[in-house]
Structures are given as structure tokens and as C-alpha cells.
MILUM-52406 format. One record per residue (C-alpha): residue in one letter; x, y, z; residue number from 1. Coordinates in Angstrom, 1 decimal, decimal comma. Each point is the difference from the previous one (the first is absolute). Layout:
REM MILUM-52406
  kemar       X       Y       Z  lomar
      a       X       Y       Z    NUM
...
//
This chain:
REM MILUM-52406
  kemar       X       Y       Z  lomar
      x   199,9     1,4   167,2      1
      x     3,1    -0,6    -2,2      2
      x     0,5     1,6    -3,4      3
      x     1,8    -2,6    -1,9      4
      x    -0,3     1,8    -2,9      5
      x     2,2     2,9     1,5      6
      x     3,0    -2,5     0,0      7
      x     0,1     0,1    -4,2      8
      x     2,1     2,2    -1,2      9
      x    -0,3     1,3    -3,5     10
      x     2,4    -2,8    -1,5     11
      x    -2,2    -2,7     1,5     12
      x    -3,5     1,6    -1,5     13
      x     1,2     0,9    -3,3     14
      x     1,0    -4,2    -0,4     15
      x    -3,0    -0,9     1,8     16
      x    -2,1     1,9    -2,5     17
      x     1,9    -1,3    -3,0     18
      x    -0,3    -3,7     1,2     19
      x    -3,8     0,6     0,3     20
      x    -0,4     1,7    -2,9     21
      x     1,9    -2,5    -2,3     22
      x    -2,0    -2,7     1,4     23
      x    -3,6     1,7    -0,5     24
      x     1,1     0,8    -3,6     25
      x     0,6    -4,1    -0,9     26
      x    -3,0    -1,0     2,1     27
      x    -2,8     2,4     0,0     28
      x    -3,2    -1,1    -0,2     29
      x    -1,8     1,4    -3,7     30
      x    -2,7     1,3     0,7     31
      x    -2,6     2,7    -2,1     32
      x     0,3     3,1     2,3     33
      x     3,6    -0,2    -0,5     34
      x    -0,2     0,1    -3,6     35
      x     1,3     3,5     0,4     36
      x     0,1     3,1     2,5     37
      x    -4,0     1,2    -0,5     38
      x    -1,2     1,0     3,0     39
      x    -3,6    -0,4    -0,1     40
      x     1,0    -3,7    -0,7     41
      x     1,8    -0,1     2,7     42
      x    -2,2     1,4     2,3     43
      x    -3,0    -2,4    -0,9     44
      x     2,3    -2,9     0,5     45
      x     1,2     0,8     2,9     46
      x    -3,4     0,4     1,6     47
      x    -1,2    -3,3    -1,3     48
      x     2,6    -1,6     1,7     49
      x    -0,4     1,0     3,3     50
      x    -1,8    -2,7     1,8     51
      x    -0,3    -2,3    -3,3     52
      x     3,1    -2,5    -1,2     53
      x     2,1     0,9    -3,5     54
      x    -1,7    -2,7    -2,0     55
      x    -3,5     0,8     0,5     56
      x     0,8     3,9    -1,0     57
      x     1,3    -0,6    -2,9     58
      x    -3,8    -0,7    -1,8     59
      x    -1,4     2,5     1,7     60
      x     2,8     2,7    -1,1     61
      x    -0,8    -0,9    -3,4     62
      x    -3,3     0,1     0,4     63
      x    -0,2     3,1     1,4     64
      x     2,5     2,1    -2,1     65
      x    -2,5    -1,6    -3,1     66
      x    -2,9     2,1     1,6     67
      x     1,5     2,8     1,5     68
      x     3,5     0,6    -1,7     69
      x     0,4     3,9     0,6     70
      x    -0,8     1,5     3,4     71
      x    -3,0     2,0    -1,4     72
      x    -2,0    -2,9    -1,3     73
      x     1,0    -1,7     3,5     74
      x    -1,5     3,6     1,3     75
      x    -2,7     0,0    -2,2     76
      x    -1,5    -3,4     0,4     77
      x    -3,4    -1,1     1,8     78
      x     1,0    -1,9     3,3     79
      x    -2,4    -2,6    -0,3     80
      x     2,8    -0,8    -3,3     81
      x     3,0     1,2     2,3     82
      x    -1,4    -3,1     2,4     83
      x    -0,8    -2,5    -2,6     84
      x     3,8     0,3    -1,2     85
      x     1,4     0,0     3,6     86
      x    -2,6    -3,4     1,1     87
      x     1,9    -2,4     1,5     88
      x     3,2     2,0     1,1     89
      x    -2,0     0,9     3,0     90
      x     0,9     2,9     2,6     91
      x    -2,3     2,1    -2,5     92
      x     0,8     2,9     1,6     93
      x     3,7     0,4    -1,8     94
      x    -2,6     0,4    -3,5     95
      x    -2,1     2,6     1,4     96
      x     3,4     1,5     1,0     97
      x     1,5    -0,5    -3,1     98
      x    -2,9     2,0    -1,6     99
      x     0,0     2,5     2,5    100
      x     4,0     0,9    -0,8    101
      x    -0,5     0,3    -3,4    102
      x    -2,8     2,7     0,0    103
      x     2,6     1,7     2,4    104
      x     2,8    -0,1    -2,5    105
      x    -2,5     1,3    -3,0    106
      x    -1,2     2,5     2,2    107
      x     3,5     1,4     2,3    108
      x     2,9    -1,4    -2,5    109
      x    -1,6     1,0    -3,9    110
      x    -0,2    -4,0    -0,2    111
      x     3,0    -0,6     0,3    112
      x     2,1    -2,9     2,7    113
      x     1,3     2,4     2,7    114
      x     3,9    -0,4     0,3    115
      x     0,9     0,8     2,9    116
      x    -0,5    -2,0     3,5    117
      x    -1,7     2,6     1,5    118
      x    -2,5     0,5    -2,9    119
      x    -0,2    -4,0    -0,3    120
      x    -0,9    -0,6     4,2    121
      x    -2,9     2,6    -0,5    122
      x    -2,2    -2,5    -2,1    123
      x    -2,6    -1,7     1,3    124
      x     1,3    -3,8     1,3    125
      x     3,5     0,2    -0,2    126
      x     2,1    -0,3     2,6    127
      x     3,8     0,4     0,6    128
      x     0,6    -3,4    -1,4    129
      x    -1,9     0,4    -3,5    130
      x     1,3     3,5    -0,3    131
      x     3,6    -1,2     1,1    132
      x    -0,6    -2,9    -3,3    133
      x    -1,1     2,5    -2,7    134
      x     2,1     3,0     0,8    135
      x     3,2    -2,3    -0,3    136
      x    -1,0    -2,3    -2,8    137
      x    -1,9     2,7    -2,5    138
      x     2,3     3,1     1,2    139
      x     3,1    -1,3     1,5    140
      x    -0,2     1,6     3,5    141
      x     2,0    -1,6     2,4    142
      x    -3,2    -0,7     2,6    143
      x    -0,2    -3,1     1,6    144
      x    -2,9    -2,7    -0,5    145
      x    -0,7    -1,4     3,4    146
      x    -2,4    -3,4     0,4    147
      x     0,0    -3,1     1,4    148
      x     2,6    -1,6    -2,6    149
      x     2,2     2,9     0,2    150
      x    -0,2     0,2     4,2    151
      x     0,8    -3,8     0,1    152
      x     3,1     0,4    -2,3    153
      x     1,3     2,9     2,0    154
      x    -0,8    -1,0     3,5    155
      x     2,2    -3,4    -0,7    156
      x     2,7     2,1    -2,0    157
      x     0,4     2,4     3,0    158
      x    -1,4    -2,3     3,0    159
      x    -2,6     3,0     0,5    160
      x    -2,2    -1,2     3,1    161
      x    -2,7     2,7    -0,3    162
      x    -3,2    -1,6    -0,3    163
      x    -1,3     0,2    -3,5    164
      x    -3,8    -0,3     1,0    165
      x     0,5     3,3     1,7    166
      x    -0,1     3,4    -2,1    167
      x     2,6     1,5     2,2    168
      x     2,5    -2,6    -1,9    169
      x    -0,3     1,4    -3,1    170
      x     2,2     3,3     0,5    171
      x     2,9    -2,4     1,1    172
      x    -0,5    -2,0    -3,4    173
      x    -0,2     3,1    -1,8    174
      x     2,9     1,3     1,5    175
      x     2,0    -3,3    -0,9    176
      x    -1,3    -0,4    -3,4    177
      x     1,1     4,4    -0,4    178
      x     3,6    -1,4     0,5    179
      x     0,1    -3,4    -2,6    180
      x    -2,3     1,2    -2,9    181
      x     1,6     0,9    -3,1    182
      x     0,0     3,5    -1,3    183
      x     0,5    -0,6    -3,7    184
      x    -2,5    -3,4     0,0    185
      x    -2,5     0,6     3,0    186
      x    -2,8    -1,5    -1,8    187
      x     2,1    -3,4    -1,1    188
      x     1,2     0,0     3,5    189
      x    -3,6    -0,4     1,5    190
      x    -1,3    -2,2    -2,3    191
      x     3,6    -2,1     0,5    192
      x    -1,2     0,2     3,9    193
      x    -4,0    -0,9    -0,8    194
      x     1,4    -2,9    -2,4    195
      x     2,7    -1,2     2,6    196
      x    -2,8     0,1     2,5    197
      x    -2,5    -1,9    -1,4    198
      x     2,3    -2,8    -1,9    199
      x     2,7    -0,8     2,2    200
      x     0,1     2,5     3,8    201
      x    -3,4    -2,1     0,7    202
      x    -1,9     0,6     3,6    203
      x     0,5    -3,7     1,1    204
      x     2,9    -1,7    -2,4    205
      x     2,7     2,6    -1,6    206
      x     1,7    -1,6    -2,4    207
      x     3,4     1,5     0,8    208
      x     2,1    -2,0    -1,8    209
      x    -1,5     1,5    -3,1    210
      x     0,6     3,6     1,3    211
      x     1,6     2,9    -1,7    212
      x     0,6     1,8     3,3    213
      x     0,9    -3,1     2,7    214
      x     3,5     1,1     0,3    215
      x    -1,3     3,4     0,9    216
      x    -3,6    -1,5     2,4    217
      x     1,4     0,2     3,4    218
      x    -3,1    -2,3     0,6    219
      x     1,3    -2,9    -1,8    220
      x     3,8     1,1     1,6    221
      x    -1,4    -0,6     3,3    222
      x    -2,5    -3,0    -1,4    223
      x    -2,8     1,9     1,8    224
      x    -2,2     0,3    -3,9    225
      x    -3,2    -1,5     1,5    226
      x     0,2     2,5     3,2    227
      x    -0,6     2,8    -2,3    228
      x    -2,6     2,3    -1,2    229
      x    -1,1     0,1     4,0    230
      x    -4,0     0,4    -0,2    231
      x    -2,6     0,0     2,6    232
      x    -2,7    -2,0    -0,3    233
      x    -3,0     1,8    -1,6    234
      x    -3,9     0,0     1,5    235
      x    -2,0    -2,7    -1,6    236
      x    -3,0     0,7    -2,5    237
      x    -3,2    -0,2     2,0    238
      x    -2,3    -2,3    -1,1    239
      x    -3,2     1,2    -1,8    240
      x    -3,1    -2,6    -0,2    241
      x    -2,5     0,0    -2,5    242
      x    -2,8    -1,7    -2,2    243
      x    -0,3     0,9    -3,4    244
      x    -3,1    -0,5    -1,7    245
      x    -0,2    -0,8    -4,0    246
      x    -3,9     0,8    -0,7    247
      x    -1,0    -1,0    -3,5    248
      x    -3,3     1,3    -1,9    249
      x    -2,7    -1,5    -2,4    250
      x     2,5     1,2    -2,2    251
      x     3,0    -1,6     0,6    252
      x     1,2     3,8     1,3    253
      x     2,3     0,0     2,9    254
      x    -0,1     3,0     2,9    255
      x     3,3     1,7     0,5    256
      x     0,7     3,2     2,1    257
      x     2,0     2,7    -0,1    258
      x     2,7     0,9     3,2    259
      x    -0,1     3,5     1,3    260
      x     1,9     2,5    -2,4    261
      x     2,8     0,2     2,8    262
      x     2,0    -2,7     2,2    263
      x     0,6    -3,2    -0,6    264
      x    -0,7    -1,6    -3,3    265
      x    -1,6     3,6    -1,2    266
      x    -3,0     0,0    -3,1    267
      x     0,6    -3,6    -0,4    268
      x    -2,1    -2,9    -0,3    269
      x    -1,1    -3,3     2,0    270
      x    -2,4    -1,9     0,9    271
      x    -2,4     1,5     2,9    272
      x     2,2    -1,2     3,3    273
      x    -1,1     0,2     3,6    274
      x     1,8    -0,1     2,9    275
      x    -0,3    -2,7     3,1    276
      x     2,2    -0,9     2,8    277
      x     2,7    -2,4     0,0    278
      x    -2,8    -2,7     2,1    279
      x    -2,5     0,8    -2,6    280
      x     2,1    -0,6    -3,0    281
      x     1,4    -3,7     1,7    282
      x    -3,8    -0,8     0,6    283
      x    -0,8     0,6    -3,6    284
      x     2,8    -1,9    -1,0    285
      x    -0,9    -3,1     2,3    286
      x    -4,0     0,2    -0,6    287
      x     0,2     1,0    -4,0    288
      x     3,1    -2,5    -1,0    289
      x    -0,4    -1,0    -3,4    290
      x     0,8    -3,9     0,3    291
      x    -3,7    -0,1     1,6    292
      x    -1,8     1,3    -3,2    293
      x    -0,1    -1,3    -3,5    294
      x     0,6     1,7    -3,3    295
      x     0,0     3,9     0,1    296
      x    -3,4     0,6    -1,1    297
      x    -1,2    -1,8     3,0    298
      x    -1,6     1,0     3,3    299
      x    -1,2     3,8    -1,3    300
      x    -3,7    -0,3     1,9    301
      x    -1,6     3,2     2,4    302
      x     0,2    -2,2     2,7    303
      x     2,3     0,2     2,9    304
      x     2,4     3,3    -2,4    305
      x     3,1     0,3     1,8    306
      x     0,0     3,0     2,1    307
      x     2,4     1,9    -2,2    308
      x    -1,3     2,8    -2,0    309
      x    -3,5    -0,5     1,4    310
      x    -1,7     3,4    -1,0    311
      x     0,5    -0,8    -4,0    312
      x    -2,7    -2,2    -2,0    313
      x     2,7    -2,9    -0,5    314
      x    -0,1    -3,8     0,3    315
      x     3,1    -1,1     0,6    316
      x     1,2    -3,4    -0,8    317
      x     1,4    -1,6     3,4    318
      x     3,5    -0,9    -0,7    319
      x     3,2     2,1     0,2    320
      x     0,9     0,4    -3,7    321
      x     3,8     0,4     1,0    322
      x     2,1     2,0     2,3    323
      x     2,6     2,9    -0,9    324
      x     2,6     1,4     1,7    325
      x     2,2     3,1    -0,9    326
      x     2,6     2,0     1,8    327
      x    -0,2     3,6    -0,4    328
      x     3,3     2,2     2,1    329
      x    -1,9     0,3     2,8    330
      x    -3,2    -2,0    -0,1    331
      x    -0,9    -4,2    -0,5    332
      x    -3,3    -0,3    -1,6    333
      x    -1,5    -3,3     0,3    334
      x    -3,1    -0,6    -2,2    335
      x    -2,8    -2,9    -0,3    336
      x    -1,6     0,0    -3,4    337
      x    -3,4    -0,7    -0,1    338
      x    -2,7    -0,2    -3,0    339
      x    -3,3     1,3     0,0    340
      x    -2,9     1,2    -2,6    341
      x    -2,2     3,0    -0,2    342
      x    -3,4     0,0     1,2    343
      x    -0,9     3,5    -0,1    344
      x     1,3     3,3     0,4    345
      x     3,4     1,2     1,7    346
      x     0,2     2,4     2,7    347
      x     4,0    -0,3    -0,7    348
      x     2,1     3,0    -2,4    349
      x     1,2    -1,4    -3,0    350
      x    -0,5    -2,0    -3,5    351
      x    -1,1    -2,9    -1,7    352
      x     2,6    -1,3    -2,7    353
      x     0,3    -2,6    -2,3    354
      x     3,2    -2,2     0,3    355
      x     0,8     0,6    -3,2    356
      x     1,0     3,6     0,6    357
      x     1,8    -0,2     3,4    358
      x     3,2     0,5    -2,5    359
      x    -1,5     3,9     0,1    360
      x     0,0     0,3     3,5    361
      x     3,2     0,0     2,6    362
      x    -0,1    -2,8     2,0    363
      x     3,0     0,2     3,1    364
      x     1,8    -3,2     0,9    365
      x    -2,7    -1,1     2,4    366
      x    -2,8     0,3    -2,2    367
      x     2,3    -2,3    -3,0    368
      x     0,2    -2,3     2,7    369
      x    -3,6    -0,2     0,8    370
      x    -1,3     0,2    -3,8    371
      x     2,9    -3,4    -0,2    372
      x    -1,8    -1,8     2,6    373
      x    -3,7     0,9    -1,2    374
      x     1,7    -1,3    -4,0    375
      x     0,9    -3,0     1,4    376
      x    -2,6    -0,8     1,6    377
      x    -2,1     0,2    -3,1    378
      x     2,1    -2,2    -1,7    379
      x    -0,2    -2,5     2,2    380
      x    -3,8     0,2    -0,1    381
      x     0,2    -1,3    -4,0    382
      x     2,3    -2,4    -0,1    383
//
């Protein structure tokens, strides 16, 4: 594989770093973490941001620096709290990691941000990336920041045809981004490369005309932009089928259960699911459709209960409420929501609540999505 990079000579980096730099100093993006060089801010900010867009962190970052604004009280706080904070951002485990980092640096580093890479890699949930971000930006080390935006602006700049999807790739970014970054402004350099990535060095339409470094991209010399980052095709999510039952009491309580405390969507609450095949879910969906029944407080008689559940004292109405998908890294869940009320006694784990005080309980993106379709359903039932 070539090493484009080998071909600059310390004339040609030294303008290619001040072009860059100049431009990222007129047109970075202001943002709170960047308010100045703390490190604890930066570190929360970059771990909201993997997986999750700028504009939707920016609410949450407040939020969060509100309730837990020094790394003891982030240390020091209940998880169910932790979790209430983080609902919504989703890949929950990057809280419980969070928390999990911060007891490390009260108890190994006297409570204070480590400062050093080494020290930095060793807490819980961050990678080479995250420690590459704060170690630049908060202490000025010249270590790179390598993600998606930064391995899509450097594979064009260089015409690097290592497959990005692969995890072998990353030592020939690293090596690349060891000869371009700035010594003296590491940290503006890779936000200059995460803000060039995600504005204008775009997966499917760079704007290259608009680019600071186009007369140094020997992609856009050679007009071969859209041939680069090369990336194999990843596996596809396997799909997941469920029903999810909403059982109501004589007491206008609602049952909601509690996952497992490890795995996916860990200590957090839904609605009691259970699983069926892929031909059981498409019958449901064909034999319960709800443009054959009425308003939703129709059709809940003993007679002929779906066979769904069947060991708990429900009856369930005999319509699909709604249906919810969600997309999890490696898994498609695909949920009918049904409605049903409480005849007797459960032989499921878990509580009754009132609706009124789901805001105390964490509810993952599924489980919003569910309680949406259940809400709206109500509403149409009074108007």
C-alpha cells in the first residue's frame, strides 16, 4: 500500500497545518465543551457523541454537567439517576462506563483527570479515539483522534485504500495522522479534522469547493472524492420479534419490568415482552389488525385471548395497539403492542406503576416508543 503521506516534506506540512488551522479558527463550530481546556468536560462530551449527532448532545451536555458537574458527584450518584439523565442518548452502557471511570480516578488518581495517554486509555470505556480527543484538547499532547470523520478526510487526502471497517486499518491512519497533526495545536487540529468531516469532507457529497485543504486532497487532484473512505459492507442487524403487552389494573396501574442487571438495555424498564417467530408475529399482525376493531376499549372479553402471554390472568383487547421498530448495533427488534387488563395475580417479576410516575423510572428508546403508541391510542379513544 502507498504512503502518500511520506511524499510531504516538512515545508509542505508546516503550510498544510497553517491553512487548516486558519480556516478552523474563522469557522469553528461553538460549542459548550469547548468553552475551555477542562478535561472532565471534554471527556463527557466526547462520549456523548459517539454514536449520537452534535445537535442532539448539546441538551444533554447541559443537562448532565447540571447534575453531575465534578467527577465525584458523577461518582457518587445512584444509577437509577445516572440513567434518568443519560434516557434517550441510548447505548447506556457508555453511562455505566462513565460512572465506572470516575470511581477509578477518585480511587487510583486522588480525583484528579489523569494527564497522560497512558493513564487516560486505562479508564473504563475509552478507547484510543476518546483518549486521542482529551489528551490533545485538555493537555496539548500531540496524539491523534481517529473516527469515522477523521478516516474519511484522511483516506481522500492521501488516497489511503485500507478498508476503514477493518481494525487492522487503523495503524495506517494513525501512522498518517503521526506525520500531519500539529505539535503546538494538536487539539485545534482534530477538532479542525472532526468539523471538516462532518460539514464539508461528507461520506456521499464533499463539498470540495469549500475546502481548506483541496489543493493539498490528492482525492479531489485525481477527481476520485466519492471512491474514498473504502469500507466493507457491515453484517446486518438481525431481526428480533416480539409482543409487548400493556396490562392495566382496577387501579389504572400499569405492569412494567425490569431487564436483567447486565446486557442489553441493563436495570431498565418496559413493558413485559415475549418473544415469537418471524411467522408468528406476521400472523398476529394479519389476524389482530386494528382497521377490524372499533375504538380502543373495544373487544377486551375472556373469549378466544390471543395466545400470547397465556399463563397470566389477562384479557386482552384483540387489536394490535401499534407496532415499533428500533435498531440497536447489532439487533432489529420488531414489536406488536397489545392492551390487556388484570384479572388476577401475576406469575411475571416486576411492578405495577401509575403513569403518572413513569418520569421516575428509565424508560430505553423502545419502551418511549411503546408508551407513544399506547398515549395515542388513548387519545384517540376521547376524542
Amino acid at each position: 500500500m502507498s504512503k502518500n503521506w511520506e511524499n510531504w516534506d516538512a515545508e509542505m506540512t508546516a503550510d498544510f497545518q497553517a491553512d487548516f488551522l486558519s480556516w478552523y479558527q474563522q469557522e469553528k463550530r461553538n460549542l459548550p465543551w469547548r468553552y475551555d481546556q477542562d478535561p472532565y468536560r471534554i471527556w463527557i462530551s466526547e462520549i456523548m457523541l459517539q454514536q449520537t449527532r452534535v445537535d442532539t448532545v448539546i441538551d444533554y451536555f447541559y443537562r448532565f454537567m447540571e447534575e453531575f458537574p465534578t467527577i465525584q458527584e458523577l461518582a457518587d450518584a445512584p444509577e437509577d439517576k445516572l440513567l434518568k439523565v443519560w434516557e434517550g442518548l441510548g447505548y447506556y452502557s457508555r453511562a455505566r462506563n462513565l460512572q465506572t471511570a470516575a470511581k477509578q480516578i477518585i480511587a487510583e488518581f486522588d480525583g484528579v483527570f489523569p494527564t497522560t495517554v497512558e493513564a487516560i486509555r486505562s479508564l473504563k470505556g475509552i478507547g484510543p479515539y476518546t483518549a486521542g480527543a482529551i489528551s490533545s484538547i485538555a493537555f496539548k499532547i500531540p496524539e491523534p483522534a481517529i473516527d469515522g470523520n477523521v478516516m474519511r478526510v484522511v483516506s481522500r487526502l492521501f488516497c489511503i485504500e485500507a478498508d476503514i471497517a477493518k481494525a487492522s486499518s487503523r495503524k495506517v491512519f494513525d501512522e498518517a495522522m503521526r506525520k500531519i497533526i500539529s505539535q503546538n495545536q494538536p487539539g485545534e487540529f482534530n477538532q479542525a479534522l472532526m468539523d471538516l468531516g462532518s460539514s464539508i469532507c461528507t461520506p456521499t457529497s464533499p463539498q470540495c469547493e469549500s475546502c481548506p485543504i483541496r489543493n493539498y486532497c490528492q482525492a479531489y487532484q485525481e477527481k476520485r472524492q466519492t471512491d474514498f473512505p473504502v469500507k466493507s459492507k457491515k453484517q446486518r442487524p438481525k431481526d428480533v420479534y416480539y409482543i409487548a403487552g400493556i396490562i392495566e389494573n382496577q387501579q389504572q396501574e400499569i405492569f412494567l419490568q425490569r431487564r436483567p442487571e447486565s446486557g442489553l438495555l441493563a436495570n431498565m424498564w418496559l413493558f413485559p415482552l415475549e418473544e415469537v417467530s418471524q411467522i408468528e408475529f406476521q400472523a398476529f399482525q394479519k389476524r389482530y389488525d386494528p382497521a377490524a376493531w372499533d375504538l380502543f376499549s373495544s373487544s377486551l372479553v375472556a373469549e378466544d385471548n390471543p395466545p400470547f402471554f397465556s399463563e397470566q390472568a389477562v384479557v386482552w383487547q384483540k387489536k394490535v395497539l401499534g407496532e415499533v421498530k428500533h435498531v440497536f448495533s447489532h439487533l432489529r427488534w420488531h414489536i406488536l403492542v397489545f392492551y390487556g387488563r388484570n384479572t388476577g395475580p401475576l406469575t411475571l417479576a416486576g411492578q405495577w406503576v401509575q403513569p403518572k410516575d413513569f418520569s421516575d423510572y428509565v424508560f430505553p428508546k423502545p419502551q418511549q416508543k411503546m408508551l407513544e403508541v399506547f398515549e395515542n391510542n388513548l387519545a384517540d379513544d376521547k376524542e
